[in-house]
PyMOL CGO cylinders between C-alpha atoms (Angstrom):
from pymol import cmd
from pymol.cgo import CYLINDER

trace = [
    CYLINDER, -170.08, 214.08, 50.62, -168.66, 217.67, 50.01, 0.3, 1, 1, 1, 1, 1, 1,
    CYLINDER, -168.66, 217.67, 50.01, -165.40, 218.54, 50.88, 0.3, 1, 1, 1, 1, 1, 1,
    CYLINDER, -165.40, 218.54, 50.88, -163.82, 221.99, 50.74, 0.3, 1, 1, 1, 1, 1, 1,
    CYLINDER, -163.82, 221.99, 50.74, -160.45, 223.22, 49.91, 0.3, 1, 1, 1, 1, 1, 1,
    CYLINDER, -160.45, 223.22, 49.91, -158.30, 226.12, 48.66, 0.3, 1, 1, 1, 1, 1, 1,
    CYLINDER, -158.30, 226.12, 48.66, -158.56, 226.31, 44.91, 0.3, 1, 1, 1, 1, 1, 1,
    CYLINDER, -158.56, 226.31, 44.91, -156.70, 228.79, 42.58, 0.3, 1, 1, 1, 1, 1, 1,
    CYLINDER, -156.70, 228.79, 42.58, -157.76, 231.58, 40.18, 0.3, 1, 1, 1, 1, 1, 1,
    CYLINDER, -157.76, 231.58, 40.18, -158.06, 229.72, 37.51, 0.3, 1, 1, 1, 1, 1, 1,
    CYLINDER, -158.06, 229.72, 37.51, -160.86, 227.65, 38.80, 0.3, 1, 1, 1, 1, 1, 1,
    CYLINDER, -160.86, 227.65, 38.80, -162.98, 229.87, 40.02, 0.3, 1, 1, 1, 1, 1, 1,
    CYLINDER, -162.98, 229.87, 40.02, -162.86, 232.24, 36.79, 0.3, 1, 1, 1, 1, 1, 1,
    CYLINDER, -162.86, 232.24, 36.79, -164.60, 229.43, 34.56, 0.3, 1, 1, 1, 1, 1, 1,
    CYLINDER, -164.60, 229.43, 34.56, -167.49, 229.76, 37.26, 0.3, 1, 1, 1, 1, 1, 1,
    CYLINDER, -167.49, 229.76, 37.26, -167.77, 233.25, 37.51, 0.3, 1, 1, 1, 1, 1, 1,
    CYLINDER, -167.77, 233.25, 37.51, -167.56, 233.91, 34.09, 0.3, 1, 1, 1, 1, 1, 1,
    CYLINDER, -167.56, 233.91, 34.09, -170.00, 231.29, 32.93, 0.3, 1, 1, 1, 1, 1, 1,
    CYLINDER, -170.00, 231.29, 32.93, -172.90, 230.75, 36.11, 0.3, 1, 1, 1, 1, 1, 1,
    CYLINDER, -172.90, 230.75, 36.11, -172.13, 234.18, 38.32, 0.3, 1, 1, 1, 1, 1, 1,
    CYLINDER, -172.13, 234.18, 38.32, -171.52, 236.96, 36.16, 0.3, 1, 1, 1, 1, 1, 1,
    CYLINDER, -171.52, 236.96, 36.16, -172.34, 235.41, 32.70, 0.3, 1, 1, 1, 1, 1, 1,
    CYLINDER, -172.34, 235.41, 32.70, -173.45, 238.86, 31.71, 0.3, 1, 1, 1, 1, 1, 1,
    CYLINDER, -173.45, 238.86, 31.71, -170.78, 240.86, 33.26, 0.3, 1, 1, 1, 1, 1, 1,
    CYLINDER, -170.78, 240.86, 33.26, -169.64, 243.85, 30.90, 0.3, 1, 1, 1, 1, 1, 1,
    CYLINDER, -169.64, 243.85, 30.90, -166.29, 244.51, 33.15, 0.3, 1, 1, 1, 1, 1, 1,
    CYLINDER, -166.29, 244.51, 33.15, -163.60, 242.70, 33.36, 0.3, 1, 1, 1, 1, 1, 1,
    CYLINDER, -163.60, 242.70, 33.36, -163.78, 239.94, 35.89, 0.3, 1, 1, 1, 1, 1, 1,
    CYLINDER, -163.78, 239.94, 35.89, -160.12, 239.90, 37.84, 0.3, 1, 1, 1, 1, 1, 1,
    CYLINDER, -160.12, 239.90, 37.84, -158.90, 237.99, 41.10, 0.3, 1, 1, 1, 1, 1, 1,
    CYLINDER, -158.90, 237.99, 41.10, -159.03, 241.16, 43.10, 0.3, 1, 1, 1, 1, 1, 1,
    CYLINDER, -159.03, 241.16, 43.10, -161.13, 244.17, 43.64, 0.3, 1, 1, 1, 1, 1, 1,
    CYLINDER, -161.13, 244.17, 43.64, -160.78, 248.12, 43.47, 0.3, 1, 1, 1, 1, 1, 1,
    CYLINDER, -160.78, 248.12, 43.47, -164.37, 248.55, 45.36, 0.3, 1, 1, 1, 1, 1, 1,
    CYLINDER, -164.37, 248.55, 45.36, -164.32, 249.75, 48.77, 0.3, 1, 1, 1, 1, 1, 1,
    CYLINDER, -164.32, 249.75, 48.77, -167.05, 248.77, 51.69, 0.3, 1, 1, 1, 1, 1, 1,
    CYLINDER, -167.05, 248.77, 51.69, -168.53, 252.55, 52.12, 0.3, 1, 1, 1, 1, 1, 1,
    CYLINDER, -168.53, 252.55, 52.12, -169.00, 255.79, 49.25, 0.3, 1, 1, 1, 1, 1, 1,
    CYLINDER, -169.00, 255.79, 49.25, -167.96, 259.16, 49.63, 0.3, 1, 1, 1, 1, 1, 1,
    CYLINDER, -167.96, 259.16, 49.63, -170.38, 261.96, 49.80, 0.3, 1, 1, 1, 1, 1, 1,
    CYLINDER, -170.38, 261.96, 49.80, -169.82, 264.92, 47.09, 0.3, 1, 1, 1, 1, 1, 1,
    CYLINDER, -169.82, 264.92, 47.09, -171.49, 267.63, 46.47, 0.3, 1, 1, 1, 1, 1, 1,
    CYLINDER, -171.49, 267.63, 46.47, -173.94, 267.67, 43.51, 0.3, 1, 1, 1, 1, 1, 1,
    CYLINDER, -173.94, 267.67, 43.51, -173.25, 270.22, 40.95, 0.3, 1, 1, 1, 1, 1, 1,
    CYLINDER, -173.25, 270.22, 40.95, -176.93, 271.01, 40.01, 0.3, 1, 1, 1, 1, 1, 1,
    CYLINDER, -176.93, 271.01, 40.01, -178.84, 270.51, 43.21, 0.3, 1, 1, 1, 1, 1, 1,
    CYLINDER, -178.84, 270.51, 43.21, -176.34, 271.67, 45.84, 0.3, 1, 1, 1, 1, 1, 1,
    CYLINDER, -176.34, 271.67, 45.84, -176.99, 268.60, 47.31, 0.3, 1, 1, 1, 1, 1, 1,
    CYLINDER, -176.99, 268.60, 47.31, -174.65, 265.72, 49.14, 0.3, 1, 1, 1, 1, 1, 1,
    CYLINDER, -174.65, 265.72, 49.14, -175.20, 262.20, 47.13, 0.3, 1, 1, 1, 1, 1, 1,
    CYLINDER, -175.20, 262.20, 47.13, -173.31, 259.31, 47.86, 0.3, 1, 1, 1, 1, 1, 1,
    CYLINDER, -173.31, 259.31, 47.86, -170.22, 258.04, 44.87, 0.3, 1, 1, 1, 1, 1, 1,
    CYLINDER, -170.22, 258.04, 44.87, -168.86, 255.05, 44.75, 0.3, 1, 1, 1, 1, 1, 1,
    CYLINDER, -168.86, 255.05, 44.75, -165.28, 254.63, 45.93, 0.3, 1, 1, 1, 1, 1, 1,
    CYLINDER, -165.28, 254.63, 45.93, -162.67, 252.12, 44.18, 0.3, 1, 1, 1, 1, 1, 1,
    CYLINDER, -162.67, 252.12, 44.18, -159.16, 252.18, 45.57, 0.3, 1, 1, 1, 1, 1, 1,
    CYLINDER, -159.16, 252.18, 45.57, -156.75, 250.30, 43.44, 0.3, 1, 1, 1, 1, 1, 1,
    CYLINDER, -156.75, 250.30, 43.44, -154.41, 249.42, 46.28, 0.3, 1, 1, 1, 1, 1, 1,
    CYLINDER, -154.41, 249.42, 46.28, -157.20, 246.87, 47.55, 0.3, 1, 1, 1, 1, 1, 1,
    CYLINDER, -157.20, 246.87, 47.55, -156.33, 244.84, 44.57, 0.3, 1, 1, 1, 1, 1, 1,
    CYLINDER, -156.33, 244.84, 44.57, -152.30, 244.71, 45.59, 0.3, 1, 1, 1, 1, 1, 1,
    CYLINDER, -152.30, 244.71, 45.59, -153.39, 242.10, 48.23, 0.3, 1, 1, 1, 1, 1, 1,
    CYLINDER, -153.39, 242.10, 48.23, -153.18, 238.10, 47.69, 0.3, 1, 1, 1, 1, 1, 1,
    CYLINDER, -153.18, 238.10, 47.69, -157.14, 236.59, 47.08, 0.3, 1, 1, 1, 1, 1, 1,
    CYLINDER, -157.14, 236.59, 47.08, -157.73, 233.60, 48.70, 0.3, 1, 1, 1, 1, 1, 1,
    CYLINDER, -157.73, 233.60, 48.70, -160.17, 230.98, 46.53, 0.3, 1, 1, 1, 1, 1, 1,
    CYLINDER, -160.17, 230.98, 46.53, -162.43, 228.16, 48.27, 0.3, 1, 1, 1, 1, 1, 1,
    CYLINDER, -162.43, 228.16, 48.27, -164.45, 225.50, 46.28, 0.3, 1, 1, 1, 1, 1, 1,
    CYLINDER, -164.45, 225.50, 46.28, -166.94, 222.99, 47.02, 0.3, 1, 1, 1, 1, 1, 1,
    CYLINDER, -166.94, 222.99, 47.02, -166.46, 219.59, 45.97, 0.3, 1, 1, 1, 1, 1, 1,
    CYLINDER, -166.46, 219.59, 45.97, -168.83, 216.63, 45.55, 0.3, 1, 1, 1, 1, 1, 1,
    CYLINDER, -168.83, 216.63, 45.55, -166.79, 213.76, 44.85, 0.3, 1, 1, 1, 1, 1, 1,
    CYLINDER, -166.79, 213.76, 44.85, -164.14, 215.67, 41.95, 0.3, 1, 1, 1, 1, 1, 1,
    CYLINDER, -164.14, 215.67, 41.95, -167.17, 218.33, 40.90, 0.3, 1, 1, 1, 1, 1, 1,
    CYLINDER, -167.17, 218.33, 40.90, -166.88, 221.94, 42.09, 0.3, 1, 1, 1, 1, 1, 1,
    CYLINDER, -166.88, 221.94, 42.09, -169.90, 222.42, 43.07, 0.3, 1, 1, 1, 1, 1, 1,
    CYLINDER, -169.90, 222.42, 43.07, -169.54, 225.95, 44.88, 0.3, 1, 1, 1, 1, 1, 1,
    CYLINDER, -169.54, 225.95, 44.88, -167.24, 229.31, 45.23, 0.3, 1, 1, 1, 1, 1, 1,
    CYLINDER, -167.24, 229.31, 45.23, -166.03, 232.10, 46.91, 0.3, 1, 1, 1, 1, 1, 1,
    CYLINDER, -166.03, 232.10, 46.91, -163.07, 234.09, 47.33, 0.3, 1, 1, 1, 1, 1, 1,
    CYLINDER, -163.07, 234.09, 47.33, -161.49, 237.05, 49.79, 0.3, 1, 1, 1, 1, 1, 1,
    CYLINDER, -161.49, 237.05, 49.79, -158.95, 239.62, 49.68, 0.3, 1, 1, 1, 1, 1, 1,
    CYLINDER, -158.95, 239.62, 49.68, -157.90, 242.36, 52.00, 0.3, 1, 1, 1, 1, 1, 1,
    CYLINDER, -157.90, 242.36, 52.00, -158.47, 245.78, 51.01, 0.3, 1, 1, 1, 1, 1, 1,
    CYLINDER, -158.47, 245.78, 51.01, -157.32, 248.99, 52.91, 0.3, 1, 1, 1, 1, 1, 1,
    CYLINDER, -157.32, 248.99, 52.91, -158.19, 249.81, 56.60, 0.3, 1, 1, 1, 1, 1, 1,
    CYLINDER, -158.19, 249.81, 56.60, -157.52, 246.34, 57.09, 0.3, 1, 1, 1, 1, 1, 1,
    CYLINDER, -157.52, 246.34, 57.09, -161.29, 245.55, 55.49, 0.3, 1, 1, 1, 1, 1, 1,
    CYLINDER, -161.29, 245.55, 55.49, -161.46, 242.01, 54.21, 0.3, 1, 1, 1, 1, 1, 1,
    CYLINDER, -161.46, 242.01, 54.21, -163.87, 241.60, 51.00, 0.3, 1, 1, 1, 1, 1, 1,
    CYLINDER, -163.87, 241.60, 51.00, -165.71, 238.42, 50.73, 0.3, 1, 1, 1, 1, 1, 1,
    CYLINDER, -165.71, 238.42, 50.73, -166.16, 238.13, 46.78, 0.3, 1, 1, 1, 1, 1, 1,
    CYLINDER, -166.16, 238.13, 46.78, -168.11, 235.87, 44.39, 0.3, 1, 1, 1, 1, 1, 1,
    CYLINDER, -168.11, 235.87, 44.39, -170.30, 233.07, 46.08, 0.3, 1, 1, 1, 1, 1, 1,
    CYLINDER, -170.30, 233.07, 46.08, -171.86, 230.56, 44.06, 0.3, 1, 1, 1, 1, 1, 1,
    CYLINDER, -171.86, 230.56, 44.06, -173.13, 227.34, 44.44, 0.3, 1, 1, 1, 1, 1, 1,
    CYLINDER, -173.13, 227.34, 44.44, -174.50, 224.96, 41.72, 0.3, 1, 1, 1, 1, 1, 1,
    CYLINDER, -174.50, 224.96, 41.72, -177.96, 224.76, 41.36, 0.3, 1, 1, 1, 1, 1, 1,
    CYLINDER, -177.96, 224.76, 41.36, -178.29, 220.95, 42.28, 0.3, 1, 1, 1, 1, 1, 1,
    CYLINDER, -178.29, 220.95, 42.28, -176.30, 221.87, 45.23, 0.3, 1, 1, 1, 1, 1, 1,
    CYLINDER, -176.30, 221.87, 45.23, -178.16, 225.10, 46.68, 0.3, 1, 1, 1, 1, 1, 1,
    CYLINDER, -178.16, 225.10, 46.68, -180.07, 224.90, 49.92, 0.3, 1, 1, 1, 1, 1, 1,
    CYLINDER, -180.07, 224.90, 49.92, -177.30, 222.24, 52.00, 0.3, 1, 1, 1, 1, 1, 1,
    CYLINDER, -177.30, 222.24, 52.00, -175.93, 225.04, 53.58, 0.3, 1, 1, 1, 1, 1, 1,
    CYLINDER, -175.93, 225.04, 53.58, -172.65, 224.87, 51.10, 0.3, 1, 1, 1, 1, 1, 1,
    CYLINDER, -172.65, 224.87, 51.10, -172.63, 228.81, 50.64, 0.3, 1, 1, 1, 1, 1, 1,
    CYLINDER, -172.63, 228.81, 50.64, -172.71, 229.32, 54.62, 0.3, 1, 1, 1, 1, 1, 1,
    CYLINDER, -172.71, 229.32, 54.62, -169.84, 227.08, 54.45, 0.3, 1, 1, 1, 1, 1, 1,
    CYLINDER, -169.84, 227.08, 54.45, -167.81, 228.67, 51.92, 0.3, 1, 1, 1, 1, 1, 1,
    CYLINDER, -167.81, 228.67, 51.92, -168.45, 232.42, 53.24, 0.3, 1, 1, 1, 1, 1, 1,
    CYLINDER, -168.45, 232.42, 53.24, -167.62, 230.50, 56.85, 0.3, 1, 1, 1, 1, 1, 1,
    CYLINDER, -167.62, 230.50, 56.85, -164.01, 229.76, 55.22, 0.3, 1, 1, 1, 1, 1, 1,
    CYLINDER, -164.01, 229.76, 55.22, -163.70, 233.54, 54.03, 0.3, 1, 1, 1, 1, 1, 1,
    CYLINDER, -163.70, 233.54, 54.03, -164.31, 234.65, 57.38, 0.3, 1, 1, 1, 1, 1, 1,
    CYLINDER, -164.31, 234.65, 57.38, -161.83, 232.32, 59.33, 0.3, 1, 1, 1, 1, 1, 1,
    CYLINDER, -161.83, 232.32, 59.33, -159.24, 233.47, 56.58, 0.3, 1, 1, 1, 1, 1, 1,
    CYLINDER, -159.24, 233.47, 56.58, -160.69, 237.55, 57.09, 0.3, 1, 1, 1, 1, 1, 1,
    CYLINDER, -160.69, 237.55, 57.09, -159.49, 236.18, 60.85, 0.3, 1, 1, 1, 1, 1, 1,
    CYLINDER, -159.49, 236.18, 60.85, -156.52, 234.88, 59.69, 0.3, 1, 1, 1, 1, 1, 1,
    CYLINDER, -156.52, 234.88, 59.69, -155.02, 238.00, 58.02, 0.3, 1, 1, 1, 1, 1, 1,
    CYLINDER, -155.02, 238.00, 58.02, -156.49, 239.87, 60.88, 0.3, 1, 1, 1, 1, 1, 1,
    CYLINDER, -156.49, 239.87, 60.88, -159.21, 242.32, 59.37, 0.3, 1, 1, 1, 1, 1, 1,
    CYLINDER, -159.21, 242.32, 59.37, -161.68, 244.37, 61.42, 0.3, 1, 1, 1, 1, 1, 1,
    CYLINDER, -161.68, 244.37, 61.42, -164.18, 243.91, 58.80, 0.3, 1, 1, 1, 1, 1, 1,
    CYLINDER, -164.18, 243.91, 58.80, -165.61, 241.30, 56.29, 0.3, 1, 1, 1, 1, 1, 1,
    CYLINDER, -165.61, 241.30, 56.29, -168.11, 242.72, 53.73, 0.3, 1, 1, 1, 1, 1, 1,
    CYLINDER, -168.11, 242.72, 53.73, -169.19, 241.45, 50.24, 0.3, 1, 1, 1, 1, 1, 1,
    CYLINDER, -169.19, 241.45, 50.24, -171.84, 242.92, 47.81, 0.3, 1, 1, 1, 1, 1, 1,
    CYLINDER, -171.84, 242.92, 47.81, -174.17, 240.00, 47.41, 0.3, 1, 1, 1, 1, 1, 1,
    CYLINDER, -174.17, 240.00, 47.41, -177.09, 240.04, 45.07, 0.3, 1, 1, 1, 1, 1, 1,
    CYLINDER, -177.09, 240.04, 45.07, -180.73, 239.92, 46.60, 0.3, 1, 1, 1, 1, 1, 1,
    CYLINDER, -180.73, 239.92, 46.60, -181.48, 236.76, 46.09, 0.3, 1, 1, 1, 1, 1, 1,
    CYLINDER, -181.48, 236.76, 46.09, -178.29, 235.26, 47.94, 0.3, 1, 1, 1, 1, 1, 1,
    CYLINDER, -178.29, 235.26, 47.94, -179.08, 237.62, 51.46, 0.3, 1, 1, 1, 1, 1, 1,
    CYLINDER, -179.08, 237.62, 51.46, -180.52, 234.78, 53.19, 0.3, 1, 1, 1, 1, 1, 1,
    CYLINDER, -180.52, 234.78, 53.19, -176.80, 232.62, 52.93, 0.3, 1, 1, 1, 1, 1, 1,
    CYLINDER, -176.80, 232.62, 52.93, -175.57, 235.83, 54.12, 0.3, 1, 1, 1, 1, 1, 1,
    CYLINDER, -175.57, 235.83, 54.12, -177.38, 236.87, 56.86, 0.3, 1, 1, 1, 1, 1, 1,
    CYLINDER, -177.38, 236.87, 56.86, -177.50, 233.25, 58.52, 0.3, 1, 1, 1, 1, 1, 1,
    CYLINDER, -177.50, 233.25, 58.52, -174.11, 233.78, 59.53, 0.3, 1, 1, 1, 1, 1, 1,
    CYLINDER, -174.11, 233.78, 59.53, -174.14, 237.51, 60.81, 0.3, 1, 1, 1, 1, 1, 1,
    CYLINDER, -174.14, 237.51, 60.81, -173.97, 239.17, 57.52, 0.3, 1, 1, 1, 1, 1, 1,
    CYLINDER, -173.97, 239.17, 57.52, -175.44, 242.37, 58.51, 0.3, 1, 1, 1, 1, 1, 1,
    CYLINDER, -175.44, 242.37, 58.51, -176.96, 245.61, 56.10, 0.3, 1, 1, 1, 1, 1, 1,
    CYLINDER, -176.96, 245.61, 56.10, -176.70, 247.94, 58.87, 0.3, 1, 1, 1, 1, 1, 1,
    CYLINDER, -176.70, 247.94, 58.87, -174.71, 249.07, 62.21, 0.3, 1, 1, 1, 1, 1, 1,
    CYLINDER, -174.71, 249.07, 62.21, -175.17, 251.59, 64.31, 0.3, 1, 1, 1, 1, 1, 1,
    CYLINDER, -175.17, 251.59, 64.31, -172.44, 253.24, 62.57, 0.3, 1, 1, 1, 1, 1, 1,
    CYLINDER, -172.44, 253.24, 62.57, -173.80, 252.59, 59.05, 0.3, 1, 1, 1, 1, 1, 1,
    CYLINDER, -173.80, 252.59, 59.05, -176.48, 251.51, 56.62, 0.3, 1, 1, 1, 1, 1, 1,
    CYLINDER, -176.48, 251.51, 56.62, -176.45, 249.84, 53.68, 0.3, 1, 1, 1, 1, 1, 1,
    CYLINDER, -176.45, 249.84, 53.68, -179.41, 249.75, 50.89, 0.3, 1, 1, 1, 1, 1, 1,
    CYLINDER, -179.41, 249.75, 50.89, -180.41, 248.13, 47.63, 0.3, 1, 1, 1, 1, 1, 1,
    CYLINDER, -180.41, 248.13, 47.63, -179.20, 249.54, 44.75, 0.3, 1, 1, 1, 1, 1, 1,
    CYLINDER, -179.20, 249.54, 44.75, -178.85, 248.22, 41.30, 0.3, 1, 1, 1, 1, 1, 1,
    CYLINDER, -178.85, 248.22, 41.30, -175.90, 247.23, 39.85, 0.3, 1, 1, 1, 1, 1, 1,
    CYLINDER, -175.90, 247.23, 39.85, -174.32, 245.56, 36.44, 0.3, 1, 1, 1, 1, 1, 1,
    CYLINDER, -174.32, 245.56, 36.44, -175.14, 242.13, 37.93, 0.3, 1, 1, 1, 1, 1, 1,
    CYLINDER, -175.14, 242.13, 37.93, -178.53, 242.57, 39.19, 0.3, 1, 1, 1, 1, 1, 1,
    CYLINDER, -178.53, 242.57, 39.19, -180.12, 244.19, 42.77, 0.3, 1, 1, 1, 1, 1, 1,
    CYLINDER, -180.12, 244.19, 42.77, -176.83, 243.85, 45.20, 0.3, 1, 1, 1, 1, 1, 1,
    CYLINDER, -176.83, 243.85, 45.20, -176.19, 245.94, 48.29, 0.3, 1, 1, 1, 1, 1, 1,
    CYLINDER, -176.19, 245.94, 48.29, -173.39, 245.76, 50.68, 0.3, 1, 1, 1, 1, 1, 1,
    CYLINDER, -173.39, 245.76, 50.68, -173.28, 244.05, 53.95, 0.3, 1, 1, 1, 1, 1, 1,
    CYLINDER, -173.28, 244.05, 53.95, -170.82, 243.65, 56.41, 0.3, 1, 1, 1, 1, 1, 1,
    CYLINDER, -170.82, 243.65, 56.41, -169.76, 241.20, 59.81, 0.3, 1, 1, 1, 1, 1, 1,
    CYLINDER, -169.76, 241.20, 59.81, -167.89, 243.03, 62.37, 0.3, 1, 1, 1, 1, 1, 1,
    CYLINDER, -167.89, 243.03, 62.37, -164.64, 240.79, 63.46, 0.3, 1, 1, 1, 1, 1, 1,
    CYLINDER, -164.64, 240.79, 63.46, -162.64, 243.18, 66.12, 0.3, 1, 1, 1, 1, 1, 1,
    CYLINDER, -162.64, 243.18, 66.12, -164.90, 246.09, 67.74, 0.3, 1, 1, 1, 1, 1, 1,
    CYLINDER, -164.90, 246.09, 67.74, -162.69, 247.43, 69.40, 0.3, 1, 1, 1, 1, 1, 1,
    CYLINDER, -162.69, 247.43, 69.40, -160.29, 248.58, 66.38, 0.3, 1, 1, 1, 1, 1, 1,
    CYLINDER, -160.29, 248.58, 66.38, -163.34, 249.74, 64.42, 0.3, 1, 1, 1, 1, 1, 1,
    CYLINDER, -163.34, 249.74, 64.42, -164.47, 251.78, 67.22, 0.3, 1, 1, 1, 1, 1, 1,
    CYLINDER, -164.47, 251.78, 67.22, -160.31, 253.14, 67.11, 0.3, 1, 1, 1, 1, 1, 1,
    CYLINDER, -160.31, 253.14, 67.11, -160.95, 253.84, 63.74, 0.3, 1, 1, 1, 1, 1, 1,
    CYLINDER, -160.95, 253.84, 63.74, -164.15, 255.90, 63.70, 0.3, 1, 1, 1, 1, 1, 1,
    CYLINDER, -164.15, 255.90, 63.70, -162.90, 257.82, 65.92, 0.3, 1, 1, 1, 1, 1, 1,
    CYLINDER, -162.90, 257.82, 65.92, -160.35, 258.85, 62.99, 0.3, 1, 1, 1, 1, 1, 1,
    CYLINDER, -160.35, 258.85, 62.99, -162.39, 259.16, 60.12, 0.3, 1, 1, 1, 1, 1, 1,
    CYLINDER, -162.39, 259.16, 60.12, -163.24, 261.68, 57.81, 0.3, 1, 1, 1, 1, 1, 1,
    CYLINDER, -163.24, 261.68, 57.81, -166.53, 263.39, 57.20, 0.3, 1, 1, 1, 1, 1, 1,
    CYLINDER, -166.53, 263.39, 57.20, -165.91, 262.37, 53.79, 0.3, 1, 1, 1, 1, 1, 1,
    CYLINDER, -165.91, 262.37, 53.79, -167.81, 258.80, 54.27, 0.3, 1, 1, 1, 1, 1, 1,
    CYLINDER, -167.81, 258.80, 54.27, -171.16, 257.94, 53.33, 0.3, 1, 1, 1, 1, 1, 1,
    CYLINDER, -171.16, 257.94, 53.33, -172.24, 255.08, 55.01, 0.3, 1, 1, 1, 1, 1, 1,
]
cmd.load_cgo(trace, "trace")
């Protein structure tokens, strides 16, 4: 039987170090400086908007939550969540064993991120799963686009990855778009 439970930093990193991100050049910390959407800039040889990444260091000021999978005393399966700014909670390094894959442990574990997401009352959960883990993702609501946005493919240090997103409270996103800047590629 698998059981699930909060786990710490500590046991997550051996995972995420060794089966996730085994050929990860940056460092691999409990929180995150990435941010859900880019910024658009201007292009200095084409004149042209293109979309830049956006990393906010205040998203990793926030307390990460860490969930594992257990078969009997085995941790079989990850994941992890923090809150970043604009009250946008980042789901963050799924995993499940091999052996383990396909028994609907991953829906599980990104189910726990989102009741937590709840918890600390974020409009937003999004992660930046690789291709090959979309399914897990969009079985629960994981979405690529919104009316208000769209996400694509893009590669990254860890592989083909693209953001996604679940909506959690509508009516403060829809507060906050009506706020925002021009400055934010979706």
């Amino acid at each position: 039987m698998i059981f699930f439970k909060k786990i710490t930093y500590e046991d997550i990193l051996p995972i995420w170090e060794n089966d996730l991100w085994p050929k990860r050049q940056s460092e691999i910390t409990s929180t995150s400086a990435m941010c859900l959407f880019k910024t658009k800039v201007i292009d200095e040889i084409t004149g042209k908007y293109i979309a830049k990444e956006i990393y906010d260091l205040k998203n990793m000021e926030f307390t990460p939550t860490f969930w594992g999978a257990f078969h009997n005393d085995k941790l079989v399966g990850v994941n992890s969540g923090h809150m970043c700014v604009d009250k946008m909670y980042r789901s963050r390094g799924l995993y499940v064993s091999p052996d383990y894959r396909k028994q609907g442990i991953g829906q599980k574990l990104l189910m726990k991120t989102l009741a937590q997401a709840t918890h600390e009352k974020a409009i937003i959960c999004w992660s930046f799963p690789k291709k090959e883990s979309w399914k897990t993702y969009s079985k629960i609501g994981f979405q690529l686009s919104h009316h208000l946005w769209i996400h694509d493919w893009e590669e990254s240090e860890t592989g083909i990855n693209a953001r996604c997103s679940i909506i959690l409270d509508l009516p403060q996103i829809s507060r906050y778009y009506k706020n925002i800047s021009n400055s934010i590629y979706f």
